[in-house]
C-alpha positions in Angstrom: 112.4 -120.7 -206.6 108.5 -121.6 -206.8 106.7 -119.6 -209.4 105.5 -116.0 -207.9 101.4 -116.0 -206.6 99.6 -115.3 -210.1 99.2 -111.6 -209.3 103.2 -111.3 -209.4 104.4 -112.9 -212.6 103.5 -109.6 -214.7 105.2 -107.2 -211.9 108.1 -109.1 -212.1 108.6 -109.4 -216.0 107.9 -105.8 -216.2 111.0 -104.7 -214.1 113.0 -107.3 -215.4 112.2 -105.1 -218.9 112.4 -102.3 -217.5 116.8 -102.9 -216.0 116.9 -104.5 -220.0 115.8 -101.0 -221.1 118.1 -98.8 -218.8 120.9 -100.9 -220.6 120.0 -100.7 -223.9 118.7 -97.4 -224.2 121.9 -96.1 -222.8 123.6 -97.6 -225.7 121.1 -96.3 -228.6 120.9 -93.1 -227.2 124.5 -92.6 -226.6 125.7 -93.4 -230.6 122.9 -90.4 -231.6 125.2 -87.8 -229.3 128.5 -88.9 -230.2 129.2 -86.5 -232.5 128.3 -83.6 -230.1 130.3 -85.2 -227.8 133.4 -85.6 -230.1 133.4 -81.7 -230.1 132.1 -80.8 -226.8 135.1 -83.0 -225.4 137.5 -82.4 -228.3 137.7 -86.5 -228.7 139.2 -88.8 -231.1 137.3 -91.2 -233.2 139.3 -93.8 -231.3 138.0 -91.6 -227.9 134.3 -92.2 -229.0 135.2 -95.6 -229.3 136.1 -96.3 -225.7 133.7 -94.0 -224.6 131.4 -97.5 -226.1 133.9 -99.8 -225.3 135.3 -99.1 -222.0 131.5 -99.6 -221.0 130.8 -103.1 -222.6 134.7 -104.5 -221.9 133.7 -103.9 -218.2 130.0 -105.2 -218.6 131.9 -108.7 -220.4 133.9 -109.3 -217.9 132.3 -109.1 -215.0 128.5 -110.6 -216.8 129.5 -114.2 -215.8 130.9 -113.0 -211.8 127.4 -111.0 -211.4 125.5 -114.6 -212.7 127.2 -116.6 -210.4 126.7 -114.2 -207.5 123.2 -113.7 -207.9 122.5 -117.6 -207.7 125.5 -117.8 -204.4 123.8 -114.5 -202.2 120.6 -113.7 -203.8 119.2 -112.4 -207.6 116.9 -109.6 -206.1 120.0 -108.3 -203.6 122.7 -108.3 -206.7 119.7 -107.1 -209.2 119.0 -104.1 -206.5 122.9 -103.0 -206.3 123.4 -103.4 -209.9 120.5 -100.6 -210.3 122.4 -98.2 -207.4 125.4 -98.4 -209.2 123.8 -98.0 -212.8 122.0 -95.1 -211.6 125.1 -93.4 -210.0 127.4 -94.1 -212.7 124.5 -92.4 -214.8 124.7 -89.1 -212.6 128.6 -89.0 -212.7 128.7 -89.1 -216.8 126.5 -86.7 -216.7 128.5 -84.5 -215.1 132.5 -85.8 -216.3 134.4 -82.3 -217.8 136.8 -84.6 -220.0 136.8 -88.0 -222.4 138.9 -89.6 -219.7 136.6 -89.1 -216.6 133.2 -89.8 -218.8 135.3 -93.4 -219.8 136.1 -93.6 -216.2 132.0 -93.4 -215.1 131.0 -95.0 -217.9 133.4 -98.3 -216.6 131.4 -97.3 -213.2 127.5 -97.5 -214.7 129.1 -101.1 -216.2 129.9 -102.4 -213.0 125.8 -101.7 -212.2 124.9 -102.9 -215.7 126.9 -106.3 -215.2 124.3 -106.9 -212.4 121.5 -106.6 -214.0 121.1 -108.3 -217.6 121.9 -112.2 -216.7 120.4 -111.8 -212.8 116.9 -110.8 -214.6 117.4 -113.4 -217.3 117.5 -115.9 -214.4 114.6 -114.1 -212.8 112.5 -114.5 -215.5 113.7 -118.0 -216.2 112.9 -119.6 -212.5 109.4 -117.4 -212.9 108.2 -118.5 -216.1 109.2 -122.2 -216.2 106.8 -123.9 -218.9 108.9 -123.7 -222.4 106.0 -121.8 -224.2 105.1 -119.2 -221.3 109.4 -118.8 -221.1 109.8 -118.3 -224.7 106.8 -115.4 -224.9 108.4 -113.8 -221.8 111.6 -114.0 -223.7 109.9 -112.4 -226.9 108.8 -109.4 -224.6 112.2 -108.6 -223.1 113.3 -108.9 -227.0 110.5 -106.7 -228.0 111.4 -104.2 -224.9 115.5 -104.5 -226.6 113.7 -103.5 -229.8 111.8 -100.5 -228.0 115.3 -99.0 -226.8 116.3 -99.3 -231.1 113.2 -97.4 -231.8 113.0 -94.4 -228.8 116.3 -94.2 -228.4 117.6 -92.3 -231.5 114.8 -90.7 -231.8 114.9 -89.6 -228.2 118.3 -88.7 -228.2 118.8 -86.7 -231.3 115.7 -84.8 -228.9 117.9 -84.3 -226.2 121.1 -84.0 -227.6 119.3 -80.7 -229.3 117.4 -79.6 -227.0 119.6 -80.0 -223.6 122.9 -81.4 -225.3 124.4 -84.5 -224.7 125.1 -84.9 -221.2 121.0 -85.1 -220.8 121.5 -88.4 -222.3 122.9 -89.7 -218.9 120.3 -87.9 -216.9 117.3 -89.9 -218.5 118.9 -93.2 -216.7 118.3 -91.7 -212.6 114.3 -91.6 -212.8 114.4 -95.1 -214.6 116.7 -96.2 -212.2 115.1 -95.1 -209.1 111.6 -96.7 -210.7 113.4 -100.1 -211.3 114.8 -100.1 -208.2 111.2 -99.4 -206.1 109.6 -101.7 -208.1 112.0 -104.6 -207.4 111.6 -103.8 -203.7 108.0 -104.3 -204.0 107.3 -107.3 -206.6 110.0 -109.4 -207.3 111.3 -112.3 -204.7 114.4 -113.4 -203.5 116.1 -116.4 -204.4 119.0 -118.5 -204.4 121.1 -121.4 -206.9 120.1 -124.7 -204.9 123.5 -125.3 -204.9 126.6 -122.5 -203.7 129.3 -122.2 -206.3 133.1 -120.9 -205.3 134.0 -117.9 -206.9 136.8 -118.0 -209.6 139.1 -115.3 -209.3 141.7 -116.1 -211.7 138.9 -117.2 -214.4 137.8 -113.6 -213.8 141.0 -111.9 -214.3 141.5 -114.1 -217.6 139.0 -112.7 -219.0 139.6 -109.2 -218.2 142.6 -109.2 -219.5 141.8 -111.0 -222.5 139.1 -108.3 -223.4 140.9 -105.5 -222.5 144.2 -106.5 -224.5 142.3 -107.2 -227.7 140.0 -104.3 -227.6 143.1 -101.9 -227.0 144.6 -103.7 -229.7 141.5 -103.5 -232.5 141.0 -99.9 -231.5 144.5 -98.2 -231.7 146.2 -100.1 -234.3 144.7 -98.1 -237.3 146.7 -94.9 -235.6 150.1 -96.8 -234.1 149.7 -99.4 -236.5 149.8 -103.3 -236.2 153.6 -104.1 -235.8 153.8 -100.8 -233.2 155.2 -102.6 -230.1 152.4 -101.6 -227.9 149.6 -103.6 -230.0 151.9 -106.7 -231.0 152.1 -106.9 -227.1 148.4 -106.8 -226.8 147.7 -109.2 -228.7 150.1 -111.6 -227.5 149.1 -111.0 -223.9 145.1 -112.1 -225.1 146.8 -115.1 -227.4 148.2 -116.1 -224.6 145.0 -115.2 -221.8 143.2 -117.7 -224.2 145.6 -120.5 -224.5 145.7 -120.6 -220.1 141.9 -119.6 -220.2 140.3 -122.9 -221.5 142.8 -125.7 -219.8 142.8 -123.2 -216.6 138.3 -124.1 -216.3 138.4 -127.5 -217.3 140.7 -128.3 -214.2 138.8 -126.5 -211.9 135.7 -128.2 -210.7 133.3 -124.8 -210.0 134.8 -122.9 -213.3 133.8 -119.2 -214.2 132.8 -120.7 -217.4 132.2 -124.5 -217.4 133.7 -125.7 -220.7 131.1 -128.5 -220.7 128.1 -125.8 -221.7 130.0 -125.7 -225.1 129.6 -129.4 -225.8 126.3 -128.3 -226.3 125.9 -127.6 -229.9 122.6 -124.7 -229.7 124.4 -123.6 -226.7 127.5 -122.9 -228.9 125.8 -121.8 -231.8 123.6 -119.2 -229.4 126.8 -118.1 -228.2 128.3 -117.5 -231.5 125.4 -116.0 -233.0 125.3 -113.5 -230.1 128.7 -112.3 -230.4 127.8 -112.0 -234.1 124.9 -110.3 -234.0 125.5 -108.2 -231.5 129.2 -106.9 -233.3 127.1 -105.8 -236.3 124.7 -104.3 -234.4 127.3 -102.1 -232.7 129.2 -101.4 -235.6 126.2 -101.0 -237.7 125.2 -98.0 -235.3 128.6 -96.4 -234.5 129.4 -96.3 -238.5 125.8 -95.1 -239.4 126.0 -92.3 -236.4 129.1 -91.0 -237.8 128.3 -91.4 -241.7 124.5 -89.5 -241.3 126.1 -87.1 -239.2 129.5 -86.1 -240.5 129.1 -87.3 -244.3 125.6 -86.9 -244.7 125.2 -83.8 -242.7 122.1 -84.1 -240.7 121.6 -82.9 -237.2 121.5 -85.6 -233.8 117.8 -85.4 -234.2 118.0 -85.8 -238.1 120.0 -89.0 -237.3 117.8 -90.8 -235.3 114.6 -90.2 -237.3 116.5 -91.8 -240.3 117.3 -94.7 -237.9 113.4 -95.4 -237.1 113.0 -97.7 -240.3 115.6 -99.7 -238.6 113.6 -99.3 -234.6 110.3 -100.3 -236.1 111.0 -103.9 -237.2 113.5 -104.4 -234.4 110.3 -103.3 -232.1 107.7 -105.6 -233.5 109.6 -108.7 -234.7 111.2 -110.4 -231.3 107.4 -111.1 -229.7 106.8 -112.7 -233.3 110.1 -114.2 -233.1 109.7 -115.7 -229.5 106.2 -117.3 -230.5 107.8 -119.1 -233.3 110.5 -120.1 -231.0 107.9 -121.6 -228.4 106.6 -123.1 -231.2 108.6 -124.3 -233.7 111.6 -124.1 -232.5 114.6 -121.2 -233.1 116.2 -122.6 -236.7 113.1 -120.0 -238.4 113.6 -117.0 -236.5 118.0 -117.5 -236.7 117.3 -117.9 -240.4 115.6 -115.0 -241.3 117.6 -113.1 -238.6 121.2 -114.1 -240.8 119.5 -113.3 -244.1 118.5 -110.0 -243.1 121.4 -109.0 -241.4 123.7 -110.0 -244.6 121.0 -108.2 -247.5 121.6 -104.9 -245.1 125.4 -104.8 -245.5 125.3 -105.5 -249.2 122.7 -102.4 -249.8 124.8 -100.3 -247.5 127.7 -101.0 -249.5 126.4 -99.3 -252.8 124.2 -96.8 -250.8 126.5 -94.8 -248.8 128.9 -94.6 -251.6 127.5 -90.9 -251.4 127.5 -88.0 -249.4 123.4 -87.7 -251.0 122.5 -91.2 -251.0 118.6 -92.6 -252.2 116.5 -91.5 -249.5 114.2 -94.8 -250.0 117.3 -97.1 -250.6 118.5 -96.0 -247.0 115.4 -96.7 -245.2 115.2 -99.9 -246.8 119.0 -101.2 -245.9 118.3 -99.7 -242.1 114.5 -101.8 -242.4 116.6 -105.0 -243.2 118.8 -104.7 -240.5 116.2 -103.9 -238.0 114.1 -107.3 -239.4 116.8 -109.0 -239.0 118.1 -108.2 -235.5 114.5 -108.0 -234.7 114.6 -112.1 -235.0 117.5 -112.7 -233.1 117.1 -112.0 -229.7 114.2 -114.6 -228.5 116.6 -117.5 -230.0 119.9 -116.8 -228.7 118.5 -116.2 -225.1 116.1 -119.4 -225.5 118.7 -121.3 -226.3 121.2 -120.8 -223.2 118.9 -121.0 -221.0 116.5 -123.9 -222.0 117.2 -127.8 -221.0 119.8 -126.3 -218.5 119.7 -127.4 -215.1 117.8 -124.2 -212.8 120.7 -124.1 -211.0 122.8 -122.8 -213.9 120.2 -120.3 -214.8 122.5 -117.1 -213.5 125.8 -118.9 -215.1 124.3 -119.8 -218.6 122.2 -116.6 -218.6 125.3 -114.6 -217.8 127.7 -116.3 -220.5 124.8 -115.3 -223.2 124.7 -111.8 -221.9 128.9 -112.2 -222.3 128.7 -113.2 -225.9 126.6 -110.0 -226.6 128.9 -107.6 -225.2 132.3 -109.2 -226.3 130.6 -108.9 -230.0 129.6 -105.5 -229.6 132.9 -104.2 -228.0 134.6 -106.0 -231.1 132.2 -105.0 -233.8 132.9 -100.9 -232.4 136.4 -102.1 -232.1 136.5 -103.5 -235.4 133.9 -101.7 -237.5 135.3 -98.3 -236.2 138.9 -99.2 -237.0 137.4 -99.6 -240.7 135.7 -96.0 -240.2 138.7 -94.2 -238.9 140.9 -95.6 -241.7 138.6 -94.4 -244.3 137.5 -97.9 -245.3 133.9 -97.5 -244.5 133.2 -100.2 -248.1 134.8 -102.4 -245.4 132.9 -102.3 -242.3 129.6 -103.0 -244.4 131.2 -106.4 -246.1 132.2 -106.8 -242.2 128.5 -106.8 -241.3 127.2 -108.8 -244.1 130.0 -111.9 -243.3 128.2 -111.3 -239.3 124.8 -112.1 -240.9 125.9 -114.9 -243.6 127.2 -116.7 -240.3 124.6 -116.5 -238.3 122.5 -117.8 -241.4 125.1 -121.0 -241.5 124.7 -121.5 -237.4 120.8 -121.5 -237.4 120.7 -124.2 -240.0 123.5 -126.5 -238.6 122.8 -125.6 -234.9 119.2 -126.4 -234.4 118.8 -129.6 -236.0 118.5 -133.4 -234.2 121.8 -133.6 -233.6 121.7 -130.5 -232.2 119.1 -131.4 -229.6 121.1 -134.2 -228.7 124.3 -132.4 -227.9 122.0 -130.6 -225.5 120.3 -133.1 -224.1 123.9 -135.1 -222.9 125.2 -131.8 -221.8 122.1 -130.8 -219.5 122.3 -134.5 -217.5 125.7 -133.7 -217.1 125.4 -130.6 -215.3 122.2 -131.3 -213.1 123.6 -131.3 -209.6 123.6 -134.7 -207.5 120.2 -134.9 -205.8 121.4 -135.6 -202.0 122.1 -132.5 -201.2 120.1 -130.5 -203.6 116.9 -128.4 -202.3 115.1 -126.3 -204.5 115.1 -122.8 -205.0 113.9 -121.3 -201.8 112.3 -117.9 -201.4 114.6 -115.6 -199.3 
């Protein structure tokens, strides 16, 4: 699609922030009320975990479908339904009188949700098409990510006490409703030059490889790991995998085209998201509980503690997606790994306590937040630069997928360790996320790297015949 008239491009970022916010404020907000959920709905600890999960399994599997739509039938038609459904899902948790129904609507809002990160990634990346202006768009939608870290404890230790927690859910319809008249107004349609089949047993792959091995991660502390039920899960997903990959590489449209992974920054995004994104969700899930149950403080008491965390997560992705435009994404990855991995060692000896060091808290939540701050602008840059246009909605959505496969696994995971009683655990789980991700910036982004990338991207570009470019709908 030709770049939007001047007057546009800044329109169009801004609602492309503004679906990125209705997504991941949801999430920040909702960790602050789980506790007043867990007694409001007399839930499990595994209940509050697929009250998280149930949303991001759905939002996984069906990221990659909602990509590939958007480029067949149009990015502004799929972005405008995903915000319908979002919204209405929103109004329905709001309003669920058990844990069962508020996992069924929150599988509903996901359905919305699934619609709208990649499609706006692939808005953003056919709008701002020079490297440097893309990164520093990119840097803004990471800054917006960091914006839901800061308001959204804060804002919904507010409401939880003030309204309770259902008011969580109500926040989302006025967002919604202002997303979805500003798309109307500003942003264009368009369409992949090229129409790719749809995949339907690629999509039920991965549905059932998700949903197997989350069941599996999240009820085996209670039924344990030789129970029948969970040996079965995770044979099923063994199995899902093992027909998954040779299943693509036959098929000539694929879900997922195995060929993006011969790209080695491509890979290493990928990895780095499921990474980063599973410590950030266990990181928040075990803090919620542990500030809240161990420590003692309110909802709003929570998420004020949290805001050393916010602030760097707020300010660092714009720096982080200038030095990406820049220099490159090994800098920003770096510091992203190291300050991920300092954060789980100092929450290992801080929250030994019930009364832990006021200052040594803020500073274990600040390196967290510095690091997760940095990661962002990379991993996004990275999947969708030196890819064919075409594949913006595809290589968009499989970044999008790595970020919620790792936070449905690091809930999955990190909870498991906090239901058990091993919370030691889930902190040394958090600081092996971050010494990875500090391995995968400095192997991932080097010359060899680029080259990977560069073989990988002529393979993909569609044959010119019958190619036209993007063309406004």
């Amino acid at each position: 699609m030709p770049d939007p008239v001047p007057g546009r491009r800044g329109p169009v970022l801004a609602v492309c922030c503004l679906s990125v916010l209705l997504v991941s404020l949801d999430v920040t907000i909702l960790n602050v009320a789980l506790p007043s959920m867990q007694r409001s709905l007399h839930s499990s600890v595994p209940g509050l975990q697929w009250t998280l999960d149930a949303y991001t399994i759905v939002l996984a599997s069906l990221l990659t479908l909602a990509g590939a739509t958007a480029d067949r039938v149009g990015r502004r038609r799929v972005f405008q339904l995903g915000l319908v459904l979002f919204t209405g899902g929103s109004a329905l948790c709001s309003l669920a009188p058990t844990t069962d129904w508020l996992v069924v609507f929150r599988m509903v809002q996901a359905v919305g949700g699934s619609m709208l990160t990649p499609v706006a990634m692939a808005i953003l990346a056919n709008t701002f098409t020079a490297p440097r202006e893309r990164a520093r768009a990119i840097g803004v939608w990471g800054a917006v990510v960091g914006l839901s870290m800061a308001a959204g404890p804060v804002l919904g230790g507010v409401l939880v006490e003030s309204a309770g927690w259902r008011s969580v859910f109500w926040l989302n319809v006025p967002l919604g409703l202002a997303a979805l008249a500003l798309a109307a107004l500003f942003v264009p349609e368009s369409r992949a030059p090229t129409v790719r089949r749809t995949d339907p047993v690629g999509q039920l792959l991965v549905i059932i490889l998700l949903g197997t091995l989350t069941y599996a991660v999240i009820e085996a502390p209670g039924e344990g790991w030789t129970a029948p039920p969970i040996v079965a899960c995770l044979i099923v997903a063994a199995g899902t995998l093992a027909a998954f990959v040779p299943y693509e590489n036959r098929r000539a449209e694929p879900l997922i085209d195995p060929r993006l992974f011969r790209s080695a920054p491509f890979s290493g995004a990928t990895a780095t998201a499921v990474l980063a994104f599973g410590a950030l969700g266990g990181f928040l899930f075990a803090n919620t509980l542990y500030l809240q149950r161990v420590v003692g403080l309110s909802a709003l008491g929570a998420g004020l503690h949290l805001l050393p965390m916010a602030v760097p997560s707020l300010v660092c992705p714009p720096l982080s997606g200038r030095i990406v435009g820049s220099r490159g994404p090994r800098i920003p990855l770096l510091l992203a790994g190291a300050g991920i991995a300092a954060s789980g060692v100092l929450a290992v000896a801080v929250t030994r306590s019930a009364h832990p060091s006021e200052f040594l808290l803020y500073v274990t939540y600040a390196l967290f937040g510095l690091g997760f701050g940095f990661v962002n602008a990379p991993i996004t840059y990275t999947a969708v630069s030196g890819m064919p246009r075409a594949q913006a909605g595809v290589a968009a959505a499989v970044a999008a997928t790595s970020r919620q496969v790792g936070s449905s696994l690091g809930i999955a995971v990190i909870g498991a360790a906090v239901a058990s009683g091993a919370r030691p655990a889930a902190w040394w789980i958090i600081t092996g996320c971050g010494a990875a991700i500090l391995a995968l910036g400095a192997v991932t982004t080097g010359r060899w790297a680029t080259a990977t990338a560069e073989r990988v991207a002529v393979r993909l570009e569609p044959s010119p015949p019958n190619a036209t470019a993007d063309a406004p709908g």
